[in-house]
BAFI-3210 file (N, C-alpha, C; in Angstrom, 3 decimals, decimal comma, padded with zeros to 6 digits):
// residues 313
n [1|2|3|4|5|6|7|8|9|10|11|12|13|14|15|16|17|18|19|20|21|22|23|24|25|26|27|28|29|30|31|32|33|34|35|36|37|38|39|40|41|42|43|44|45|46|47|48|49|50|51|52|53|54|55|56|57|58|59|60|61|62|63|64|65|66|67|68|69|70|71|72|73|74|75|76|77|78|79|80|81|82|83|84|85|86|87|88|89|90|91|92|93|94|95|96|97|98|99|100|101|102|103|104|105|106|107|108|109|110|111|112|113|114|115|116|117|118|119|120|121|122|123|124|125|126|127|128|129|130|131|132|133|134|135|136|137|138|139|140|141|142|143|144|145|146|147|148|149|150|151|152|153|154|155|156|157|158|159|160|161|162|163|164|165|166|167|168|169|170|171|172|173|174|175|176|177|178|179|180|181|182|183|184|185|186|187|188|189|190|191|192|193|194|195|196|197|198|199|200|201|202|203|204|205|206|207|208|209|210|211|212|213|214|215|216|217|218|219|220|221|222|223|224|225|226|227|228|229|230|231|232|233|234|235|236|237|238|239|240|241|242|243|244|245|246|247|248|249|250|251|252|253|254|255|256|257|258|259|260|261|262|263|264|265|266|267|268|269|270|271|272|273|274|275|276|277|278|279|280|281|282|283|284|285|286|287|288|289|290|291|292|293|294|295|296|297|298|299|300|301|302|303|304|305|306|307|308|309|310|311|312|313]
n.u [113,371|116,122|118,006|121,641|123,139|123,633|127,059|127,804|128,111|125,230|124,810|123,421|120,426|120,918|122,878|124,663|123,705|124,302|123,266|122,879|125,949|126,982|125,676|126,575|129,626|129,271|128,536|130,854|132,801|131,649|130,097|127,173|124,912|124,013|124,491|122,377|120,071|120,169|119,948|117,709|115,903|116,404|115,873|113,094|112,526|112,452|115,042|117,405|119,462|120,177|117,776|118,771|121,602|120,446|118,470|121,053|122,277|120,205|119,956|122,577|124,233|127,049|127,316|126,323|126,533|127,295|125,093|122,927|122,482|121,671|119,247|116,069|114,117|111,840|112,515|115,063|113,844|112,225|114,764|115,929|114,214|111,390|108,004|105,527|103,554|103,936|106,438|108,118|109,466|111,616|114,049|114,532|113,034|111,684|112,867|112,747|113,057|115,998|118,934|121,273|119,549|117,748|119,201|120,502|117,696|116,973|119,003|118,276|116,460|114,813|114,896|117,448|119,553|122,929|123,079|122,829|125,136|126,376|125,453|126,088|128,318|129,197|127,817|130,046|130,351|132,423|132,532|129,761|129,331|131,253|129,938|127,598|128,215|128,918|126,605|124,933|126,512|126,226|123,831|124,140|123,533|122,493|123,628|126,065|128,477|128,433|129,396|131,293|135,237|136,891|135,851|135,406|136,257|139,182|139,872|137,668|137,873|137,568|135,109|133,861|134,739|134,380|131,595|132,429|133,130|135,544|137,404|137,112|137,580|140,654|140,752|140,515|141,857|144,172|143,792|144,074|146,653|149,751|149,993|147,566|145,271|143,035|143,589|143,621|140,511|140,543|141,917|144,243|147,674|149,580|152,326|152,465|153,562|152,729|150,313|150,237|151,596|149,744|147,445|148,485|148,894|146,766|144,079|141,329|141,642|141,984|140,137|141,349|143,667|143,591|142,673|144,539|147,022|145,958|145,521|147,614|150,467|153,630|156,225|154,291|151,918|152,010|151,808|148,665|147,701|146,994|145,999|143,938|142,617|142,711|140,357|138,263|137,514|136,388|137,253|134,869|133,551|135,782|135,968|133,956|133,034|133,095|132,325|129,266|128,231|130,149|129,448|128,519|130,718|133,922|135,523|138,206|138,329|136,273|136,960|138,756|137,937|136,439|134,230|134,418|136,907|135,702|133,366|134,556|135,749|133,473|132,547|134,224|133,700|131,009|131,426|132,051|129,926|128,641|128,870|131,085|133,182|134,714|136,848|137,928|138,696|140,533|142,779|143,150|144,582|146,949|148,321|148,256|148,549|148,037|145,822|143,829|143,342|142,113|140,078|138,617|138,283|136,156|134,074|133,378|131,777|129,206|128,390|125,463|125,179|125,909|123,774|123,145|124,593|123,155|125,551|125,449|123,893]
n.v [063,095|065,551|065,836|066,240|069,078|071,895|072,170|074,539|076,329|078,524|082,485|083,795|084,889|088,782|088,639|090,284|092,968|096,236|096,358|093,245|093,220|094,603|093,885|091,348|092,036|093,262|090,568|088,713|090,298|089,227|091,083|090,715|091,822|093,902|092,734|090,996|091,846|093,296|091,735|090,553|092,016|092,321|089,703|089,468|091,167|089,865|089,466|087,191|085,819|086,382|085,363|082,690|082,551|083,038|081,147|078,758|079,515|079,232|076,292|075,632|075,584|076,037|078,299|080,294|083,172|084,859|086,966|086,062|084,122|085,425|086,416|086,927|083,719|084,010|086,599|085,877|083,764|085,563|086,813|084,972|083,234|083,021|084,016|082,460|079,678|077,654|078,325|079,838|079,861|078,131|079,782|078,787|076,846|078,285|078,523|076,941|077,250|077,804|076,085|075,626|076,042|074,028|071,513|071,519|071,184|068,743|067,337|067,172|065,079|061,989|060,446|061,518|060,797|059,625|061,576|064,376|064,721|064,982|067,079|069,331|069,247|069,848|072,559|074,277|073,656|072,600|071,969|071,807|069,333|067,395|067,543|066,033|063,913|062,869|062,745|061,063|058,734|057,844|057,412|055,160|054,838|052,530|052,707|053,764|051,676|051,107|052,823|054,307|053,922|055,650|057,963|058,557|061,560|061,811|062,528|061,100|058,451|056,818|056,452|055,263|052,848|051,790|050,662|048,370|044,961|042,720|042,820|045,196|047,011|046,855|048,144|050,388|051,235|051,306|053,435|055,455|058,540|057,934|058,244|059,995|061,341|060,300|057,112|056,344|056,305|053,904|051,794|051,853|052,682|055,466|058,005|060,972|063,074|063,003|063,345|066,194|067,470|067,353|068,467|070,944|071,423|070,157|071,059|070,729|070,292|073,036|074,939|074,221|074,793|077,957|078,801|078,645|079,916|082,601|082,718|081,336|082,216|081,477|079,603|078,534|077,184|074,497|072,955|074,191|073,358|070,479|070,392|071,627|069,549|067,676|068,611|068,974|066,556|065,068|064,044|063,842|065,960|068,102|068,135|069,120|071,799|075,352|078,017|078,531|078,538|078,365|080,059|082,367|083,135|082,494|079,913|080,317|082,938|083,042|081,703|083,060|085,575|087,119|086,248|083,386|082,174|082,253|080,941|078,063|077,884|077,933|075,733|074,004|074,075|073,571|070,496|069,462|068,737|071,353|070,453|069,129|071,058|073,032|071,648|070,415|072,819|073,493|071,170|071,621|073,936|073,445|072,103|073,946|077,356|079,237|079,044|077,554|080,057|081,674|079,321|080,246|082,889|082,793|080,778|081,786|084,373|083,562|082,923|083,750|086,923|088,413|089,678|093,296|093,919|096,084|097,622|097,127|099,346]
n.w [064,616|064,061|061,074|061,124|060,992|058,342|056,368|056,812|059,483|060,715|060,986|064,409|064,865|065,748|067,402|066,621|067,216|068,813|071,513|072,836|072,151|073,800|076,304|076,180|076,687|078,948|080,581|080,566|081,574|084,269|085,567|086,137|087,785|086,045|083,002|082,697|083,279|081,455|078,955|079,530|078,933|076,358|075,236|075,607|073,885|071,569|070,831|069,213|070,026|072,499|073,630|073,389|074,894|077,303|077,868|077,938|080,188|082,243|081,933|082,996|085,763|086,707|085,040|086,392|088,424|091,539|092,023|090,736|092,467|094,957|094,926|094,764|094,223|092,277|091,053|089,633|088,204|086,616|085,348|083,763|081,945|080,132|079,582|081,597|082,664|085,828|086,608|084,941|081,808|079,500|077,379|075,105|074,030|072,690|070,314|067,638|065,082|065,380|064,449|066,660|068,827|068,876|068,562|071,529|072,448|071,876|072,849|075,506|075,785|076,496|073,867|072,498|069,902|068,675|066,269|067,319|068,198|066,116|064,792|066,642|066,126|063,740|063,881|064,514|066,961|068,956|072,331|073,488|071,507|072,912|075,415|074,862|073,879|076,477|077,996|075,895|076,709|079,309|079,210|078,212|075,943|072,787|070,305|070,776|070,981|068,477|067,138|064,795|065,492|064,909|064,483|066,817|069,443|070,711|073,138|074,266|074,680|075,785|077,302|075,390|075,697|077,955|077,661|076,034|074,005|074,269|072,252|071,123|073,279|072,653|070,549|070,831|072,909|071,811|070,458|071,927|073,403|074,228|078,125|078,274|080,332|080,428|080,912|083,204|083,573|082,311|083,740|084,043|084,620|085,177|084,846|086,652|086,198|082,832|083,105|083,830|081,868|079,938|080,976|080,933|077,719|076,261|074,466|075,118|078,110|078,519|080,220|083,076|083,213|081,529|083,730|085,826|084,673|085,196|087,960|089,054|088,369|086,526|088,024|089,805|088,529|087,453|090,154|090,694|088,881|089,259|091,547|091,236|088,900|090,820|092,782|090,942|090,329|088,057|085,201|082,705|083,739|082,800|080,681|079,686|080,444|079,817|077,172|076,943|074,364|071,010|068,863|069,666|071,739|071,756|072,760|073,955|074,281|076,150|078,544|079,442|080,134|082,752|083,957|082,807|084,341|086,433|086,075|086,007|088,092|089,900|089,084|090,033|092,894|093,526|092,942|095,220|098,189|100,105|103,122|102,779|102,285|103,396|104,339|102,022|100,248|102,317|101,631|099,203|099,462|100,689|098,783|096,470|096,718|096,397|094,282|095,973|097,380|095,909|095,444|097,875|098,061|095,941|096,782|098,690|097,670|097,126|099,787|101,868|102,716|106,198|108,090|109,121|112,284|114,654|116,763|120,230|123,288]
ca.u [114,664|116,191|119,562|122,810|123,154|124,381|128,185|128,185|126,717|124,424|124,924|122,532|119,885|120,256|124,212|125,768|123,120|125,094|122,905|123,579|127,380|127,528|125,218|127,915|130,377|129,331|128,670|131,794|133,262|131,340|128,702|125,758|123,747|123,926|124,258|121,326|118,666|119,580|119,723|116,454|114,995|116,663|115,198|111,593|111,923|112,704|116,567|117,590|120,628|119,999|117,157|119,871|122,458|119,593|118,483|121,732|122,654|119,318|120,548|124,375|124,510|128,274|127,201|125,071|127,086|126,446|124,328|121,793|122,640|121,439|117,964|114,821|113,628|111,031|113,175|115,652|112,813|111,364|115,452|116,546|112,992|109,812|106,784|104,599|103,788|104,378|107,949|108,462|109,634|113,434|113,842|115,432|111,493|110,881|114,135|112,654|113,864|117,379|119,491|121,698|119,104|116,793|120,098|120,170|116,300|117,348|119,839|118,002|115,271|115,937|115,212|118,402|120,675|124,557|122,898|122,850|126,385|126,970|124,566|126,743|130,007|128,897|127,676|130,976|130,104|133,171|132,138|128,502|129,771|131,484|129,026|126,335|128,839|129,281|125,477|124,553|127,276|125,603|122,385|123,965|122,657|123,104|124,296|127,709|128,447|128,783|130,095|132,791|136,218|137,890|134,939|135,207|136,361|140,262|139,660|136,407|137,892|137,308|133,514|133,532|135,899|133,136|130,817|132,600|133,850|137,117|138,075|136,551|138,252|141,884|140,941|139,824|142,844|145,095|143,597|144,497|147,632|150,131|149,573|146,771|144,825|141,862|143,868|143,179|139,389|140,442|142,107|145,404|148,320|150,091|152,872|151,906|154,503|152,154|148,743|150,590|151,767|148,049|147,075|149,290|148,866|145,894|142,813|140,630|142,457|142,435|139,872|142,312|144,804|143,952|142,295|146,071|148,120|145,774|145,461|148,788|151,353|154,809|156,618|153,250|151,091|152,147|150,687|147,380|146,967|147,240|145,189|142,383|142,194|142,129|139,439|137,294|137,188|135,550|137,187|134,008|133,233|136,506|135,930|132,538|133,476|133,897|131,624|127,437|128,057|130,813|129,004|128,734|131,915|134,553|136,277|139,028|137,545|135,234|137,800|139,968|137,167|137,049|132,858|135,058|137,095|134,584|132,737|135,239|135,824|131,928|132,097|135,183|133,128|129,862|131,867|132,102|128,840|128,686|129,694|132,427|134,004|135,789|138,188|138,026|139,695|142,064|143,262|143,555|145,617|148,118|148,722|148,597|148,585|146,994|144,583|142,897|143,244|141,272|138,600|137,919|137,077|135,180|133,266|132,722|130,881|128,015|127,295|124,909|125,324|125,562|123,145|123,708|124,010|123,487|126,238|125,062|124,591]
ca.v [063,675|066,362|065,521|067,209|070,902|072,025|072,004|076,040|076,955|079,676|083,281|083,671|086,646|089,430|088,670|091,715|094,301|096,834|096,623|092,770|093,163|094,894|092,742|090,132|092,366|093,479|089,766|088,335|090,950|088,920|092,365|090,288|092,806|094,803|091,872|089,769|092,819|093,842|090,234|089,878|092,752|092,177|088,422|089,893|091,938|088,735|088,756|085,352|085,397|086,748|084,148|081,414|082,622|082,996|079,689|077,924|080,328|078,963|075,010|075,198|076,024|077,002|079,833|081,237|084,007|085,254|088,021|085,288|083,278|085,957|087,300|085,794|082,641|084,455|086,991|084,537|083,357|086,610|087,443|084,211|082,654|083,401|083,919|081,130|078,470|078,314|078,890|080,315|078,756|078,050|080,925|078,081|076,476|079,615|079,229|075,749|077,301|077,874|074,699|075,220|075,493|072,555|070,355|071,309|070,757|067,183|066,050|067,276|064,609|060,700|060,392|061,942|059,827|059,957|062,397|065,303|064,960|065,381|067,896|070,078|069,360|070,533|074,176|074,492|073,815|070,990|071,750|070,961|068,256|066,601|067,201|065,153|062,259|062,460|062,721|059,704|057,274|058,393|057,334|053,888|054,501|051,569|053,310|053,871|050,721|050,457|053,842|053,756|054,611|056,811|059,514|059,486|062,460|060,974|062,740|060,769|057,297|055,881|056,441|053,944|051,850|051,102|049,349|047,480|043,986|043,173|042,865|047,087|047,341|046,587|048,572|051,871|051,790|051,474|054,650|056,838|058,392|057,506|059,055|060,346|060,827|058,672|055,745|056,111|055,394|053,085|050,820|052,345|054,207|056,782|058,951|062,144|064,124|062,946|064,548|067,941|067,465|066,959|069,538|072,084|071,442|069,754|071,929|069,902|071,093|075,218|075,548|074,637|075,702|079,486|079,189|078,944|080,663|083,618|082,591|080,871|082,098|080,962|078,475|077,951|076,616|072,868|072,413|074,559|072,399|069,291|071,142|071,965|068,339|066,618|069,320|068,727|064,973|064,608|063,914|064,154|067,494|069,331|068,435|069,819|073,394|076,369|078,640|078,028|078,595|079,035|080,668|083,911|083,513|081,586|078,552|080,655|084,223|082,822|081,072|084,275|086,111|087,168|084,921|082,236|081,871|082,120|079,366|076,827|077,882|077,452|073,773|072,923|074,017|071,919|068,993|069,520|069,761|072,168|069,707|068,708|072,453|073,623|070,803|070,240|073,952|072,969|070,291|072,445|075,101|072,549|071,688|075,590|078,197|080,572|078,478|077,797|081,292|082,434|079,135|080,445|083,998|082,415|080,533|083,254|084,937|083,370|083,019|085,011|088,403|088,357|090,679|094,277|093,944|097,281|097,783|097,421|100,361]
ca.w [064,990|062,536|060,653|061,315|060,621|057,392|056,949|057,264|060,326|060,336|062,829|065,243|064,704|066,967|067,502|066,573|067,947|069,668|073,275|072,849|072,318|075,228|077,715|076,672|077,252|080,647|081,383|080,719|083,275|085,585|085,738|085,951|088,026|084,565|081,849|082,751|082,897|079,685|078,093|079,578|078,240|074,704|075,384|075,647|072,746|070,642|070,138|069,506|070,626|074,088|074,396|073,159|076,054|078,879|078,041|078,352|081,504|083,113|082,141|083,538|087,209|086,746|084,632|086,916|089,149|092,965|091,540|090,487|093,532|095,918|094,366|095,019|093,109|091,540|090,055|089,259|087,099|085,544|084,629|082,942|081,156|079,350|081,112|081,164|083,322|087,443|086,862|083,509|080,469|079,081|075,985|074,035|074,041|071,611|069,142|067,316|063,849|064,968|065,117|067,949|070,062|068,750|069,170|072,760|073,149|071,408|073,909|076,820|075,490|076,659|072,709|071,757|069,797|067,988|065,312|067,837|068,272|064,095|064,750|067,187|065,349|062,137|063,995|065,121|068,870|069,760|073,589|073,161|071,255|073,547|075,885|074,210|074,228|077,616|078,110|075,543|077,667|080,675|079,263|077,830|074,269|072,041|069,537|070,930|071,019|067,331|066,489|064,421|066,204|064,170|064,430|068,085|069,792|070,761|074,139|074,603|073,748|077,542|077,260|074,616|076,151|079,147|077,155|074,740|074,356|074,627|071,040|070,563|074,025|072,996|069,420|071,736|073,949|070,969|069,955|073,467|073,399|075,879|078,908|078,562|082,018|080,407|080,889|084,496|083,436|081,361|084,867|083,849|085,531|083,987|085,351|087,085|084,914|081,580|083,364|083,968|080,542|078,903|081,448|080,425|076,727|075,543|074,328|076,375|079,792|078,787|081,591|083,816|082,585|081,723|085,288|086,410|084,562|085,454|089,520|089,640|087,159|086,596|088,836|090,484|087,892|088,063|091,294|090,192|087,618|089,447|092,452|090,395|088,194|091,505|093,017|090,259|090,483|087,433|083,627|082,270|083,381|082,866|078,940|079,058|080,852|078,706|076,611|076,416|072,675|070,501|067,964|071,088|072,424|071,527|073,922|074,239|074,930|077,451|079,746|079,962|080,799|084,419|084,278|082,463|085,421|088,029|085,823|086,512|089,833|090,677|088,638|091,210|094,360|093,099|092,537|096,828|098,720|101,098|104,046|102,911|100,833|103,898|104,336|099,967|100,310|103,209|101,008|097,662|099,836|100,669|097,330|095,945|098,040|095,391|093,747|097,502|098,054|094,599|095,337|099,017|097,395|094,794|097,514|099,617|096,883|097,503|100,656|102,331|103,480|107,355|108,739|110,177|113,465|115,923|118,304|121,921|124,534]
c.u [115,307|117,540|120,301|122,477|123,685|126,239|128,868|127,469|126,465|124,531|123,621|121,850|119,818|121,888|125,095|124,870|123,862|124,528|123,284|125,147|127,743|127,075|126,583|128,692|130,705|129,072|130,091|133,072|132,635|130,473|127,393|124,433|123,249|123,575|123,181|120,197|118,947|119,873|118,449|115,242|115,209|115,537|113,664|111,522|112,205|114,423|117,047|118,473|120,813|119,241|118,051|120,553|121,685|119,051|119,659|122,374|121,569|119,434|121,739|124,150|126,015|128,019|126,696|125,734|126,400|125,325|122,613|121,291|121,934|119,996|116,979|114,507|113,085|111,517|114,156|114,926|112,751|112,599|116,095|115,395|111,948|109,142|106,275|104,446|103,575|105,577|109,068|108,901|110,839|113,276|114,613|113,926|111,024|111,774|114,098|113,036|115,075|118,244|120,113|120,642|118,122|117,738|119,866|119,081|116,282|117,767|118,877|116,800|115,719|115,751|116,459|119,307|121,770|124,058|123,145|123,966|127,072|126,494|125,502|128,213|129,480|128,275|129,151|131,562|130,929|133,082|131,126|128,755|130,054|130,828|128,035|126,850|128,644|127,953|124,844|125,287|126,864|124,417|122,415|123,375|123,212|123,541|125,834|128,437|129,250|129,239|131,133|134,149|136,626|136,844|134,892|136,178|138,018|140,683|138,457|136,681|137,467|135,923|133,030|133,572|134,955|132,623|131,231|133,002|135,280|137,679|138,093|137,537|139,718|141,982|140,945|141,251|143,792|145,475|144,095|145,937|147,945|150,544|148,942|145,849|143,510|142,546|143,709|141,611|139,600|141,151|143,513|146,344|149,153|151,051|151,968|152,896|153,518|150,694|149,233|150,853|150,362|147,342|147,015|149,127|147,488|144,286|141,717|140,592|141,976|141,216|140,359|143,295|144,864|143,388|143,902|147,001|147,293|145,844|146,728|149,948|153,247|154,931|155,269|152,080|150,547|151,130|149,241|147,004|146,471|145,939|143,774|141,580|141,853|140,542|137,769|136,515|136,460|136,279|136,077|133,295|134,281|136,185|134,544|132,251|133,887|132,010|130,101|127,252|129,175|130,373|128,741|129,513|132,325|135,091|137,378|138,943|136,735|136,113|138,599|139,307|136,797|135,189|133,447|135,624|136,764|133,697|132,861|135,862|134,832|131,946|133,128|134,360|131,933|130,380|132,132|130,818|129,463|129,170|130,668|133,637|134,872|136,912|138,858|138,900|140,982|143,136|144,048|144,813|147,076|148,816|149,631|148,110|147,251|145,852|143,550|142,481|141,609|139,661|138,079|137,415|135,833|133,644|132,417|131,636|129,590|127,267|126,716|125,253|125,176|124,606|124,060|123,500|124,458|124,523|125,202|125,115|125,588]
c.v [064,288|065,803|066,627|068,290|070,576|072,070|073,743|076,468|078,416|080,722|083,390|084,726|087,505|089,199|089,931|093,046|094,767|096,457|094,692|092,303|093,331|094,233|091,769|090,489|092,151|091,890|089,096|088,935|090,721|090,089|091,734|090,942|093,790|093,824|091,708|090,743|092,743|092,993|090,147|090,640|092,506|090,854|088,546|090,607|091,234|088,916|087,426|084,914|085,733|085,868|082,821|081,280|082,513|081,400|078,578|078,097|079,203|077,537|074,731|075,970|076,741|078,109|080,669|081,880|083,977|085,860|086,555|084,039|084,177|086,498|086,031|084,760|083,823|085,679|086,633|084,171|084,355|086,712|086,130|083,350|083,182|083,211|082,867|079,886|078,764|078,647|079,338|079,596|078,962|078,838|079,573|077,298|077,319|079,768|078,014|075,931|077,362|076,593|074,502|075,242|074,459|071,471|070,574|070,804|069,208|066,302|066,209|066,232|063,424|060,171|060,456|060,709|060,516|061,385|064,142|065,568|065,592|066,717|069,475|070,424|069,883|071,990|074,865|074,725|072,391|071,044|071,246|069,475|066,929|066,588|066,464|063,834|061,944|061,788|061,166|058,507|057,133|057,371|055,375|053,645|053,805|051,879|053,711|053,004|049,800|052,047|053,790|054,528|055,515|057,742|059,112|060,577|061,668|061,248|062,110|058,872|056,248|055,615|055,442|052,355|050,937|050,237|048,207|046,372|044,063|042,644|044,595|047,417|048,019|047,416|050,193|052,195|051,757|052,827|056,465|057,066|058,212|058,504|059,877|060,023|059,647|057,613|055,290|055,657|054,150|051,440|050,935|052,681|055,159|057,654|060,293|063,406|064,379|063,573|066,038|068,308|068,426|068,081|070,993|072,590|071,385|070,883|071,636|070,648|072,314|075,192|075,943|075,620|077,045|079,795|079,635|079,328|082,133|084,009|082,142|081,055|081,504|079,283|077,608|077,382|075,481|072,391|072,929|073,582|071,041|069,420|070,397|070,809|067,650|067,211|069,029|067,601|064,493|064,739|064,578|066,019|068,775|069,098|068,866|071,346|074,274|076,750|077,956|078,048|079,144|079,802|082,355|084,231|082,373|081,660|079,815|082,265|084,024|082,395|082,082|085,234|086,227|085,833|083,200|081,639|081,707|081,176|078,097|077,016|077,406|075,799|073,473|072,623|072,960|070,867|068,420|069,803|070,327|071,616|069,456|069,893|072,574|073,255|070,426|071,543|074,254|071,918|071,180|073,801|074,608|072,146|072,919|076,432|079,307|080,016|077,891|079,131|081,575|081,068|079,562|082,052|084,158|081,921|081,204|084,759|084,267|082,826|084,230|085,860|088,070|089,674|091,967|094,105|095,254|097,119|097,909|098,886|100,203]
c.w [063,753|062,376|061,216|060,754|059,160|057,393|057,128|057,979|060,260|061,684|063,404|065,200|066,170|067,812|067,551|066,757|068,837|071,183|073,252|072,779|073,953|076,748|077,659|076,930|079,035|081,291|080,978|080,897|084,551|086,134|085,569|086,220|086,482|083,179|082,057|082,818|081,815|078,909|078,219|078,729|076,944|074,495|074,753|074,285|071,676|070,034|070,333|070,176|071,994|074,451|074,336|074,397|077,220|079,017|078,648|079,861|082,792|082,951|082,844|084,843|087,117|086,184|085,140|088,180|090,698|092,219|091,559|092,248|094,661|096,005|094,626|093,875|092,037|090,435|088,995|087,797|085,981|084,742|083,409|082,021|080,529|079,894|080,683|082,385|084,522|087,490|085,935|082,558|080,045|077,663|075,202|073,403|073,002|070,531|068,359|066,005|063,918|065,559|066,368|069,179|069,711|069,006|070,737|073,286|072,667|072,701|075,268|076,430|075,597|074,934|071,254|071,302|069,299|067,151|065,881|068,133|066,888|064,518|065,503|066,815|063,917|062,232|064,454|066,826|069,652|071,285|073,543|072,589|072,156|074,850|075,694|074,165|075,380|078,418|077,473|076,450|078,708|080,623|078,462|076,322|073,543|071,285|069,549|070,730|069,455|066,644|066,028|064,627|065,860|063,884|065,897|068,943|070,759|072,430|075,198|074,505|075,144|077,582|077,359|074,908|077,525|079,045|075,964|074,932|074,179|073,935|070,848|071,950|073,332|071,619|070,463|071,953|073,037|070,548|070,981|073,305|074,470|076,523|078,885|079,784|081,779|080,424|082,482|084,382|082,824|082,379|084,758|084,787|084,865|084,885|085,462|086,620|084,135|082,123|082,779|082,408|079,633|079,367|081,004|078,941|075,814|075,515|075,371|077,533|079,561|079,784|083,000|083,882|082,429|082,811|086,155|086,181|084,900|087,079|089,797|088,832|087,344|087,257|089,442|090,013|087,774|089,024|091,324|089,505|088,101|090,768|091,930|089,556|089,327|092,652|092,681|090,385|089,807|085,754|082,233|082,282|083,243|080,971|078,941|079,589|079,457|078,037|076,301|075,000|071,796|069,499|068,661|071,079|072,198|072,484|074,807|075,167|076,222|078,942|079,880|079,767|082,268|084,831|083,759|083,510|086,749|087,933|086,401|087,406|090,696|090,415|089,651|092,368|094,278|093,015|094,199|096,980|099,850|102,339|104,229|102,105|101,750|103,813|102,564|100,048|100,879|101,938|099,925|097,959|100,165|099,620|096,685|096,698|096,949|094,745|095,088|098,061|096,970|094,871|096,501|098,692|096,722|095,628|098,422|099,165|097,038|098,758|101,424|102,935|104,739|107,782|109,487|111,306|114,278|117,115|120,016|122,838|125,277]
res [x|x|x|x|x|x|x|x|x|x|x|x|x|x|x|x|x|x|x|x|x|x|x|x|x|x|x|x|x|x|x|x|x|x|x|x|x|x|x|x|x|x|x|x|x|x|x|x|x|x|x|x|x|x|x|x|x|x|x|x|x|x|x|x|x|x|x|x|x|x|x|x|x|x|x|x|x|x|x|x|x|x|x|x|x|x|x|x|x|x|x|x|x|x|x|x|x|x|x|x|x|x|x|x|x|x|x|x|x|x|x|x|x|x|x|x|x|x|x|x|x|x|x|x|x|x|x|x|x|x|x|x|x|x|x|x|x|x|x|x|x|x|x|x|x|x|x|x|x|x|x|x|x|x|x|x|x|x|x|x|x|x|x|x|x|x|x|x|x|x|x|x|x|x|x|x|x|x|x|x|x|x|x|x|x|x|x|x|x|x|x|x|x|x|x|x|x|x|x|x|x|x|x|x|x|x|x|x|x|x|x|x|x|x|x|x|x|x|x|x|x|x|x|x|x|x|x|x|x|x|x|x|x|x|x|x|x|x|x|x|x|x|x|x|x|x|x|x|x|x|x|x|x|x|x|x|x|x|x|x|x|x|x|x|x|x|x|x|x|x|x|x|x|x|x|x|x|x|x|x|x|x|x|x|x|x|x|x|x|x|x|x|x|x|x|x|x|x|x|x|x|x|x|x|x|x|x|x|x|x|x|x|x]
***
């Protein structure tokens, strides 16, 4: 397992090529019919940084638009992987000199330990980051266990708080501020003022958050916000939403991007299966009128085309 990165991370080759600028352009206008050919072709002709983004595109289901949603598997395949195989190969499989993507090929390994977390904070990737926490607690790694508090992530302190005894317990929860919504993992309660608060404010949240001040602005945000956290139904994955790489696109650029917001519109609807979305939307419209409106568009993006049907004689 390799050590942490250096403490100046390194750019990505193949970053600032003009026909890459503009694939990322055109994809984060949500132009995927256009981005994702000409990523794929850059891909093929060895830019790193187009195989970096197609890789993580072809790991995150939220990133992955109608456009991709509607095309056959098999193209599917040819536009987001490397040939190879029965079902092509992840372009991140081909980038083993550049760190951010050997950290990713780390965590995705049940091998991965704490180091891959240094590893992502020291490229300047605090989403990845705290994805890999979320991922090691998931996975129970002993190593957490004895991590020492004051390097964990102060948004992440509940994780910890799971497995510990209940001397590290009562040190953890010392460490949460108050009202923070992890105190609801934590067996808590917390005014529903101090969410909207944390919502509204905390770095963490901006998925929400610039989801609703762009779908719900003003007066009507509040209840977006509150909408959309209880939508989600998941802590864990509103801190791991946001940009496949800040070293691409930064946190901030990506979520107020029109694919940013269709990201964490797609991670709300997944967090519903399909059985149960209609009434999950009923619900969310009751709440906010506009943020039900914007996820039943969102939803409606991918399902299938109804057939032409011929008028009758």
């Amino acid at each position: 397992m390799p050590g942490p990165a250096p403490a100046t991370p390194p750019g990505i080759p193949g970053a600032e090529a003009p026909a890459l600028r503009q694939a990322l352009t055109d994809w984060l206008a949500d132009d995927e019919a256009v981005a994702l050919p000409a990523l794929s072709e850059l891909a093929q002709d060895g830019n790193t940084a187009a195989r970096l983004l197609l890789g993580l595109i072809d790991k995150t289901p939220a990133l992955q638009g109608p456009f991709l949603a509607h095309i056959a598997r098999r193209d599917r395949i040819a536009l987001l992987r490397a040939p190879g195989g029965f079902s092509g190969r992840n372009w991140l499989g081909s980038l083993g000199d550049l760190p951010l993507a050997r950290a990713w090929s780390d965590l995705w390994t049940v091998e991965a330990g704490p180091v891959v977390i240094e590893t992502f904070t020291a490229l300047d990737e605090p989403r990845a980051a705290r994805e890999a926490m979320v991922v090691l607690a998931a996975r129970e790694h002993p190593a957490l266990r004895t991590m020492p508090a004051d390097g964990i992530d102060t948004d992440l302190l509940y994780l910890f708080w799971r497995s510990a005894d209940a001397e590290r317990r009562a040190q953890l929860a010392g460490l949460v501020p108050v009202g923070h919504p992890q105190r609801l993992m934590m067996g808590e309660t917390i005014d529903a003022r101090d969410t909207d608060l944390w919502l509204a404010s905390a770095e963490a949240a901006a998925p929400i958050e610039t989801l609703c001040a762009a779908t719900c602005p003003g007066d009507d945000a509040p209840a977006c916000r509150s909408a959309a956290y209880r939508a989600l139904n998941s802590h864990n994955a509103l801190l791991t939403l946001g940009t496949p790489a800040e070293t691409l696109v930064p946190q901030a650029e990506f979520l107020g991007s029109a694919r940013g917001r269709a990201t964490v519109m797609r991670r709300i609807l997944l967090a519903t299966p399909m059985s149960g979305r209609r009434a999950m939307l009923a619900r969310v419209r009751t709440h906010s009128e506009c943020l039900g409106t914007a996820l039943s568009a969102e939803n409606g993006r991918y399902m299938p085309p109804l057939p032409n049907l011929a008028p009758r004689d």
